[in-house]
C-alpha positions as CSV (number, residue, x, y, z in Angstrom):
1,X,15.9,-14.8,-18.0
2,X,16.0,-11.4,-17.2
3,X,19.9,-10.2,-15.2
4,X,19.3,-9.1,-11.9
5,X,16.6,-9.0,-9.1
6,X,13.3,-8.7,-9.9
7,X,12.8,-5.4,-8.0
8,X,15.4,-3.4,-10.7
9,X,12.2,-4.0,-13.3
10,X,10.0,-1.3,-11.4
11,X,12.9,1.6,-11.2
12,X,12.0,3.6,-14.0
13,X,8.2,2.9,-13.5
14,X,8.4,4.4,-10.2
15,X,10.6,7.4,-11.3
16,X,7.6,7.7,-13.9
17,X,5.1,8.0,-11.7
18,X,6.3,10.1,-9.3
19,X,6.7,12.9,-12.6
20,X,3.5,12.0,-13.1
21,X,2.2,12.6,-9.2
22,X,4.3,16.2,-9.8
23,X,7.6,15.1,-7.8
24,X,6.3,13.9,-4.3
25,X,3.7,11.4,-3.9
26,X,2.7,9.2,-0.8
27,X,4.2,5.6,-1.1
28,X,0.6,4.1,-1.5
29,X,0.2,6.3,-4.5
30,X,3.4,5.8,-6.4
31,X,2.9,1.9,-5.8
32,X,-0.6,1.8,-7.1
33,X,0.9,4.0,-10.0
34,X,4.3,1.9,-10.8
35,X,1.9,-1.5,-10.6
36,X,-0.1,-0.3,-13.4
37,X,2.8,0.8,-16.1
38,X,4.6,-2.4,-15.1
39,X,1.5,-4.4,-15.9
40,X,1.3,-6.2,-13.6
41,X,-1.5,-8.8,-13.4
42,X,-3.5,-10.1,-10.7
43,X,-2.2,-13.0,-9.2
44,X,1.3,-11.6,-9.1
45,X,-0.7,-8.4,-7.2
46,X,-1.6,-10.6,-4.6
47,X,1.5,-13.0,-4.1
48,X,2.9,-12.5,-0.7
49,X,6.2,-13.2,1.3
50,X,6.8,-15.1,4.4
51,X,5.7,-11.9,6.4
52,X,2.8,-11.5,4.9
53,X,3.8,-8.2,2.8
54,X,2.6,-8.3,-0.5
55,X,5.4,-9.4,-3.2
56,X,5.2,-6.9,-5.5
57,X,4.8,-4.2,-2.7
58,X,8.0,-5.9,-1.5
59,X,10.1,-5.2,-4.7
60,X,8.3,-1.8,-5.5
61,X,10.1,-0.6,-2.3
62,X,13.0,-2.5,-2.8
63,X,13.4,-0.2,-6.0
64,X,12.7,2.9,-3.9
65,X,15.7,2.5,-1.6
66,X,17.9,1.9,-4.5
67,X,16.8,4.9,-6.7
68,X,17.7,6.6,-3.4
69,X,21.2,5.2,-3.3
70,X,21.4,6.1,-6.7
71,X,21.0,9.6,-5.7
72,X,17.4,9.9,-8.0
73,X,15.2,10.0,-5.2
74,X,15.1,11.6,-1.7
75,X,14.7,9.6,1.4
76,X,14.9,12.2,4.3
77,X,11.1,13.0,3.7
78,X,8.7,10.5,6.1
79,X,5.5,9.8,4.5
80,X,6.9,10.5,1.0
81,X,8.6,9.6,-2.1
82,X,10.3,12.0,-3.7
83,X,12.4,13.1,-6.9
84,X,15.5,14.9,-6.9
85,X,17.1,16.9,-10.0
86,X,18.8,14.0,-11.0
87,X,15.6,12.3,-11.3
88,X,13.4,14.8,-12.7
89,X,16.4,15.3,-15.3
90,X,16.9,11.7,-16.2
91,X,15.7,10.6,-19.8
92,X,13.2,7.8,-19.0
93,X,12.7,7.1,-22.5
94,X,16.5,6.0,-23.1
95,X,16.0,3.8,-20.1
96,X,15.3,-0.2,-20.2
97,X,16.0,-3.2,-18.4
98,X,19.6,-3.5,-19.3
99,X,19.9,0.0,-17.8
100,X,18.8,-0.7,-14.9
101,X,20.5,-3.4,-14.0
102,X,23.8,-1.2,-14.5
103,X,21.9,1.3,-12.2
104,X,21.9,-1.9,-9.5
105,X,25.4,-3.1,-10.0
106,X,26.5,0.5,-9.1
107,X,25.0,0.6,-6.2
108,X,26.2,-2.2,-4.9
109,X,29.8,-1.0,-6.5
110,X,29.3,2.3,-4.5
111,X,28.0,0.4,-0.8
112,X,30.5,-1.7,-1.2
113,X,32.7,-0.4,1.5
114,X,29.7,0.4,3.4
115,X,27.6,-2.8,3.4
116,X,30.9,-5.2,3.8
117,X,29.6,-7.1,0.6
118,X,31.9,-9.9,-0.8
119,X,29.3,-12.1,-2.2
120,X,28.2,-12.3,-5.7
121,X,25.0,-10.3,-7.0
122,X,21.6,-11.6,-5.5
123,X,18.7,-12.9,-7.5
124,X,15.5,-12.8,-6.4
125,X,13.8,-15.0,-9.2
126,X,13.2,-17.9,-6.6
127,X,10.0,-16.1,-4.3
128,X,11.6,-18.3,-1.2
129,X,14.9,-16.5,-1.2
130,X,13.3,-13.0,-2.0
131,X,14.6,-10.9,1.1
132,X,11.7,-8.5,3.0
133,X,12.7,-4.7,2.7
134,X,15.7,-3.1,4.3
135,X,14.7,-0.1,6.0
136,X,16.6,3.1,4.8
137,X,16.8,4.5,8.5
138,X,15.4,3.8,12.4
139,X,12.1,5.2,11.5
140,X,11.3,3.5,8.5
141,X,12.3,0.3,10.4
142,X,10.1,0.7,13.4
143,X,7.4,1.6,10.6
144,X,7.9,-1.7,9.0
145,X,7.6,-3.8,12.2
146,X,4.5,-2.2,13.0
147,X,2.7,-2.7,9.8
148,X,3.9,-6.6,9.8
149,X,2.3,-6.7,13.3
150,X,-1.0,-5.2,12.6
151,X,-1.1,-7.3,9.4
152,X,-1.0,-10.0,11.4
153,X,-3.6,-8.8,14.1
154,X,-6.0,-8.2,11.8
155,X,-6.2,-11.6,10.4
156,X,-6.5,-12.7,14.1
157,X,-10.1,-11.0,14.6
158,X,-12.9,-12.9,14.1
159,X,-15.7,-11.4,11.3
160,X,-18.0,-9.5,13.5
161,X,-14.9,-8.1,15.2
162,X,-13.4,-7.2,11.8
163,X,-17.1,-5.2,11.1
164,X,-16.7,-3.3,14.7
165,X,-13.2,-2.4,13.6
166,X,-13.9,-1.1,10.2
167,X,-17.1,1.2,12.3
168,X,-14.7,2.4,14.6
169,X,-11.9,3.8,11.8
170,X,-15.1,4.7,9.4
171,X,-16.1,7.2,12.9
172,X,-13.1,8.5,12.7
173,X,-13.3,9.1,9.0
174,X,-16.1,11.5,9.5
175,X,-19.3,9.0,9.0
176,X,-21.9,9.5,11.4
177,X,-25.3,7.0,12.8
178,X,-23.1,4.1,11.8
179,X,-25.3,0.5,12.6
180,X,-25.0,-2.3,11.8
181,X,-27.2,-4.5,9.5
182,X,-25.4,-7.5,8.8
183,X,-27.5,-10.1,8.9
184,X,-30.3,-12.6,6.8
185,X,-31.8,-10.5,3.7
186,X,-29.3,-7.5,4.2
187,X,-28.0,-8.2,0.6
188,X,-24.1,-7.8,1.6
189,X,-24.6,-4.8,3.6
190,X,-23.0,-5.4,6.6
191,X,-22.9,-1.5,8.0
192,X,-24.5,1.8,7.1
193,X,-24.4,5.5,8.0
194,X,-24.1,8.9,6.5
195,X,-20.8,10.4,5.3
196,X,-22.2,14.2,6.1
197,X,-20.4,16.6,3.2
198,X,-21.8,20.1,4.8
199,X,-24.0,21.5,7.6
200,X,-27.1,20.2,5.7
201,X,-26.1,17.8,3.0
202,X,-25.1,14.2,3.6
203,X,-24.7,10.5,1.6
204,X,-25.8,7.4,3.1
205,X,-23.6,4.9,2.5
206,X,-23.4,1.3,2.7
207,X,-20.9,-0.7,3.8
208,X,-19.5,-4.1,3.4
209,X,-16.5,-5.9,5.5
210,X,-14.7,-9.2,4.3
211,X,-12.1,-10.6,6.7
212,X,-10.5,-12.1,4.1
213,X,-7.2,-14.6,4.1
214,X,-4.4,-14.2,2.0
215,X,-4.9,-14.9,-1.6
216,X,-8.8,-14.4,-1.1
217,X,-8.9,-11.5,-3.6
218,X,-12.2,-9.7,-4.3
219,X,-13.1,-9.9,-8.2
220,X,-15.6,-8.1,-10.0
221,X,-18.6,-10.3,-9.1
222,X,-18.3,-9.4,-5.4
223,X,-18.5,-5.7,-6.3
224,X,-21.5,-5.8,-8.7
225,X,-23.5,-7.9,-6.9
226,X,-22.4,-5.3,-3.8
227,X,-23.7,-2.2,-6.4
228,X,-27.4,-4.4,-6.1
229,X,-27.3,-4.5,-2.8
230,X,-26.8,-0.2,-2.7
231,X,-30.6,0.2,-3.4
232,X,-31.2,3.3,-1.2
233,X,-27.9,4.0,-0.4
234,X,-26.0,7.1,-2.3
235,X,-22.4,5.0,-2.4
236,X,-20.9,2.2,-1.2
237,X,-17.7,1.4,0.7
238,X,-16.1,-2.1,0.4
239,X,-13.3,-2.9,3.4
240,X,-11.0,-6.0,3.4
241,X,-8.1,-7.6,4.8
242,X,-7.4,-8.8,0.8
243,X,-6.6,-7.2,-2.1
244,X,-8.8,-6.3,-4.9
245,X,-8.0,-7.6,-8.7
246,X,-8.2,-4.7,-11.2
247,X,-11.4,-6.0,-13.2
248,X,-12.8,-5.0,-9.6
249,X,-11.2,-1.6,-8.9
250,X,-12.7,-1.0,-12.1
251,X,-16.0,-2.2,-11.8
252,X,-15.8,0.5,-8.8
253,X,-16.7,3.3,-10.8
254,X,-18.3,1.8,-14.2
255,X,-20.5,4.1,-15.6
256,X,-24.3,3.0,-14.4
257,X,-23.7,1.2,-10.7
258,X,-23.4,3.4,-7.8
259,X,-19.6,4.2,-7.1
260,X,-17.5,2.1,-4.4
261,X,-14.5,3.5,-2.5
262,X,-12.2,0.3,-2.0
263,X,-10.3,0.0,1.2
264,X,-7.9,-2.8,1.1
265,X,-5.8,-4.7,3.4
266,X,-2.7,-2.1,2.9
267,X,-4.9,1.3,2.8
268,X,-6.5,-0.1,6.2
269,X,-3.3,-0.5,7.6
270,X,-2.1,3.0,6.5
271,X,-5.3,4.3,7.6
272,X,-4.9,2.8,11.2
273,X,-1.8,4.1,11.5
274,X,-3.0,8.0,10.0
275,X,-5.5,7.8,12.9
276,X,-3.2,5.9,15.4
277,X,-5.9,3.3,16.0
278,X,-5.1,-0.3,18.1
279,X,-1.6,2.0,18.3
280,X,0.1,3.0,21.6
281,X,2.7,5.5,21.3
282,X,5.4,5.3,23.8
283,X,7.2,8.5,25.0
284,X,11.1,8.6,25.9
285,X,13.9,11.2,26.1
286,X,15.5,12.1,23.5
287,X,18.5,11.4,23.8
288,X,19.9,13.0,20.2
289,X,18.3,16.0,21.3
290,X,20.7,16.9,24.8
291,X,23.9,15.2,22.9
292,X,24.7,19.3,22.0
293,X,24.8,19.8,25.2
294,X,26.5,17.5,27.1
């Protein structure tokens, strides 16, 4: 068995993709990214903790707030990962497992002090016991309790409400004359409407919306048979709560069916939230802001 936490196996994939995303990247990005040169496979892509998060997600970000620590990334930027000389300057290629778990045991070494830590060095082999992700600062921890909570009110909508949802945010993404067409003989097209590129050209596009539960994934048979269904329509656009398996992502764009743009159940959130949809913002004083001058 490997030593250490789990999370410690994605620090230099993460490190690598963000050189690979030119220094800065948006979390959604360098997790897709770090997934892929991990290899990792399906089922552990949609394994989720008590919360709801997905695992992987979990430990991906786990990583990021110790490559922080570590002083390779910088985590004053909202919205975005990003290196700093000592990560663009670290030899990746010297770098393997046993490395990074030295990388972890210094942390902890350094927050020592700071975290009141007495107990031995965690393992998070045993999915029960994995803890969710600490929050690097107030923001990031509001952030994290709203995405939970929308997680969790999206699986509460019922399927036609799920399909009104996905019109409303797909309005707000610029389609137009959205309808929908769900219904016997519509061949998995549950919405359509025209994404509209220029003052006189436009796609139509057809759109399909599974409220699914966790572990539902949507495989490659879904998609295809999805690509039948776009007859008349320019492109397709497939929305869930889910997560898609990579034979799918990939059968997205394969050469001869129309091309899909996926939406999953994370991208939806992080679109909600881009567009502050189902969220209401409250406003208070600032109380950092007159402590100067007090």
């Amino acid at each position: 068995m490997a030593a250490g936490p789990k999370f410690i196996r994605f620090f230099w994939p993460v490190l690598a993709s963000i050189r690979e995303l030119g220094g800065s990247a948006k979390p959604r990005e360098v997790v897709d990214l770090a997934l892929d040169k991990a290899d990792i496979g399906d089922d552990e892509r949609a394994e989720r903790t008590k919360s709801g998060s997905l695992r992987v997600d979990n430990q991906v970000h786990w990583a990021r707030n110790y490559l922080v620590w570590a002083g390779l990334l910088d985590g004053s930027t909202r919205g975005a990962w990003n290196l700093t000389p000592a990560g663009w300057n670290l030899d990746l290629e010297a770098q393997d497992h046993a490395a990074a778990h030295e990388l972890f045991k210094k942390v902890r070494r350094d927050k020592k002090d700071e975290w009141g830590q007495n107990e031995p060095e965690p393992e998070d082999d045993d999915p029960a016991e994995e803890p969710e992700v600490e929050a690097l600062n107030e923001e990031e921890s509001e952030e994290l309790a709203l995405t939970s909570a929308l997680r969790t009110t999206l699986q509460g909508l019922s399927p036609a409400g799920f399909e009104n949802l996905c019109k409303r945010l797909l309005t707000q993404l610029g389609l137009v004359q959205l309808r929908t067409v769900g219904q016997a003989g519509d061949r998995g097209i549950d919405v359509e409407g025209h994404l509209r590129v220029s003052a006189v050209v436009s796609f139509r596009v057809g759109v399909q919306c599974k409220l699914y539960a966790d572990g539902n994934k949507v495989v490659p048979r879904q998609i295809r048979e999805f690509q039948g269904a776009l007859g008349p329509f320019d492109r397709g656009i497939f929305m869930t709560t889910s997560v898609f398996t990579q034979q799918a992502e990939e059968q997205a764009t394969s050469p001869g069916y129309k091309p899909i743009d996926l939406i999953d159940g994370e991208r939806l959130i992080e679109l909600l939230q881009e567009h502050r949809l189902g969220i209401r913002q409250i406003t208070v004083v600032d109380d950092a802001f007159f402590a100067p001058f007090k």
